[in-house]
N, C-alpha and C positions, 0 to 999 in steps of 0.2 A: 037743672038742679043737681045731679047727680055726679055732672061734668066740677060743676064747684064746688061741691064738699068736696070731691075726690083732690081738687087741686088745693083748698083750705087746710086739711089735713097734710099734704106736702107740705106746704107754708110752713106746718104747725111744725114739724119733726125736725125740717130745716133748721128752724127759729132756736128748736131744744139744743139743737147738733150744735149751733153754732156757738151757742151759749156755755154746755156741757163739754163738748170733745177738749178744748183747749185746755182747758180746768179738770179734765182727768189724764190727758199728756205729760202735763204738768206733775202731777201726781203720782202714775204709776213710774215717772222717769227720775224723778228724784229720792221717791221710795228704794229703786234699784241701785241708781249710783251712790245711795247709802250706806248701802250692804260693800259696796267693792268697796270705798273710802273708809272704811271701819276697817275692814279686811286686812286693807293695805297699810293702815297703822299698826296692825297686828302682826305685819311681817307676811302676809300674804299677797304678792303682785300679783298675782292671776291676772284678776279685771283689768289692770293697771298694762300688763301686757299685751292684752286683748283688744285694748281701745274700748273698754265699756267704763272707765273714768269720766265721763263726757256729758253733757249736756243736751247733745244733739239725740234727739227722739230716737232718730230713724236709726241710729246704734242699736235703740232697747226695743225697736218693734216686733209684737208675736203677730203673725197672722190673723190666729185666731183670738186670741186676747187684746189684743190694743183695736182690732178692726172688723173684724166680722161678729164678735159677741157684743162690742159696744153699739152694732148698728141693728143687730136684729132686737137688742132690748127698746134703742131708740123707736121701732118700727111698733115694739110691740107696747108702747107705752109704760114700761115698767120703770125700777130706779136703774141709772145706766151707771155701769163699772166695767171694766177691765182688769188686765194686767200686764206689765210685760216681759219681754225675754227675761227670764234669771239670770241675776250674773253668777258667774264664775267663783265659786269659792273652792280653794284646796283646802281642809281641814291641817292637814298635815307642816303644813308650813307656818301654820302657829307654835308657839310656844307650848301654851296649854289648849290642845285641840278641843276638847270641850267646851270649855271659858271664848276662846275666841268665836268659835262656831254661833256661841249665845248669844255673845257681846256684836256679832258684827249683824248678826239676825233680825235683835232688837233695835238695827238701828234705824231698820225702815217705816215699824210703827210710831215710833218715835221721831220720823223723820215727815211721816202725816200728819201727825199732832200737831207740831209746829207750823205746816202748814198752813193749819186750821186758824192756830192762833192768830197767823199773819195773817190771813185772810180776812179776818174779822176785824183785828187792828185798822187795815188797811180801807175796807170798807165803812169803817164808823167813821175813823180820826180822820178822812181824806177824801173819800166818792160822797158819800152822804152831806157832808158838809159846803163840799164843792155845787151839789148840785141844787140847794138850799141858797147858795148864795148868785150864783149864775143862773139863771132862771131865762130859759131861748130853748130853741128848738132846735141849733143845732149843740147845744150841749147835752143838752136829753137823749139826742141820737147815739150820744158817746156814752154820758152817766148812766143811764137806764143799761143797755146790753152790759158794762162793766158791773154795776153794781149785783145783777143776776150771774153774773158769771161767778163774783165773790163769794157769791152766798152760796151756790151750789157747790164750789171749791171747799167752803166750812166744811159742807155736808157729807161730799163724798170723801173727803180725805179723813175723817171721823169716820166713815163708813167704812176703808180697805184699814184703817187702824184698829176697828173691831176685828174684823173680819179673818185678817191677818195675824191676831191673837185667839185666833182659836187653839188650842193645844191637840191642834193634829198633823203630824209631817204629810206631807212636806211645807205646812204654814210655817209662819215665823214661829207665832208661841209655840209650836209640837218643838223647832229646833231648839230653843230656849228653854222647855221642859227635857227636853234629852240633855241640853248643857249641864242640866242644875244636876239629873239624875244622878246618883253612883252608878261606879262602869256596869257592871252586872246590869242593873235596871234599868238603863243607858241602850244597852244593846237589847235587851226585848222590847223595848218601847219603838227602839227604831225598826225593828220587824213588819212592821205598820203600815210602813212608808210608802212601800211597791201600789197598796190600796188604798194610801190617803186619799188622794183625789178623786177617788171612786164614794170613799165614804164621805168625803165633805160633799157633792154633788148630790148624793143621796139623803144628805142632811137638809140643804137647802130646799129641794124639792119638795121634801115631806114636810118640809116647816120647824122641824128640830131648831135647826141651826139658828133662828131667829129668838130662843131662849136663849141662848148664849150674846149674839151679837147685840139685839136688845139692850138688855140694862148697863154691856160695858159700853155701848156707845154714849146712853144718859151718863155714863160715870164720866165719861172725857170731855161732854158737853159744860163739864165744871172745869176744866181746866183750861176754856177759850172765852174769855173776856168778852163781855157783850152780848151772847150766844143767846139769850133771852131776848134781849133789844131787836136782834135780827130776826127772830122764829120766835116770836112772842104766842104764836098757838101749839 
């Protein structure tokens, strides 16, 4: 008995990984080549130099962000996220270093959202219907893991788009709230920075953090067509 839960519970994590990882790959990879391709409109090649332009994962993988934190959350039954490597941004090599900094910042929640949207498009107007109308066993093997893949894709990519608007550096919103600041206020705000990750950690922990990503997650859940259809509870 103890031999097969121990092995049921593999199964189970398996089943989630297989489901989750691709659909947050996906995610924290085109969140990041968002920010260089914003950048690089901007007049900054950094990323563009560097080979983080690119599509391929393995460019944007953090050790600890893209694979040991998205496995011990798997492990641990929680909601699983990551992140990955930062790209490259030079401030300086904008025009207007403030404005650029915002604008190429903003482009990675912005570039989850979307996402999200496709996700859900994709899942209603095309898996759902497909699998309504082809009714076998082995397209079930196919439709069912895709259409779970979709839907956890909605979710989490609505989830690092909250998350990542939080207004603390080194998150996107803290860069976008320093863009907007005036210089004075600009530079005390970025003082912050060295402990941001320290304080969002300690946010999270304590529960804080979940009054904030909360209700802005309900707010973007209005701007993904369906999003009731799919998570009707």
């Amino acid at each position: 008995m103890y031999n097969t839960t121990a092995m049921d519970s593999v199964a189970v994590m398996i089943q989630k990984a297989i489901i989750s990882v691709p659909a947050l790959i996906v995610a924290i990879t085109l969140h990041e080549v968002s920010h260089g391709y914003v950048a690089n409109r901007l007049g900054d090649p950094t990323a563009r130099l560097m080979g983080r332009l690119t599509l391929n994962p393995v460019k944007h993988v953090d050790l600890v962000g893209t694979i040991i934190l998205p496995l011990i959350l798997t492990m641990l039954g929680g909601i699983i996220f990551g992140y990955a490597k930062p790209v490259p941004i030079n401030p300086s090599n904008f025009r207007n270093p403030e404005k650029g900094m915002a604008m190429s910042s903003a482009a990675g929640p912005i570039t989850n959202v979307l996402l999200a949207v496709a996700s859900s498009l994709i899942l209603v107007v095309f898996v759902l219907p497909l699998s309504a109308l082809i009714q076998s066993p082995a397209v079930d093997a196919v439709v069912k893991p895709l259409a779970l893949m979709l839907q956890f894709s909605v979710r989490i990519n609505l989830f690092l788009a909250a998350l990542n608007l939080m207004p603390i550096l080194p998150l996107d919103g803290g860069r976008v709230v320093a863009g907007l600041l005036p210089a004075r206020q600009a530079r005390a705000y970025s003082m912050i920075e060295p402990y941001g990750l320290i304080i969002l950690f300690a946010l999270i922990f304590t529960g804080i953090a979940w009054y904030f990503i909360a209700p802005l997650y309900s707010l973007l859940t209005h701007l993904v067509p369906f999003y009731d259809r799919i998570f009707p509870y």
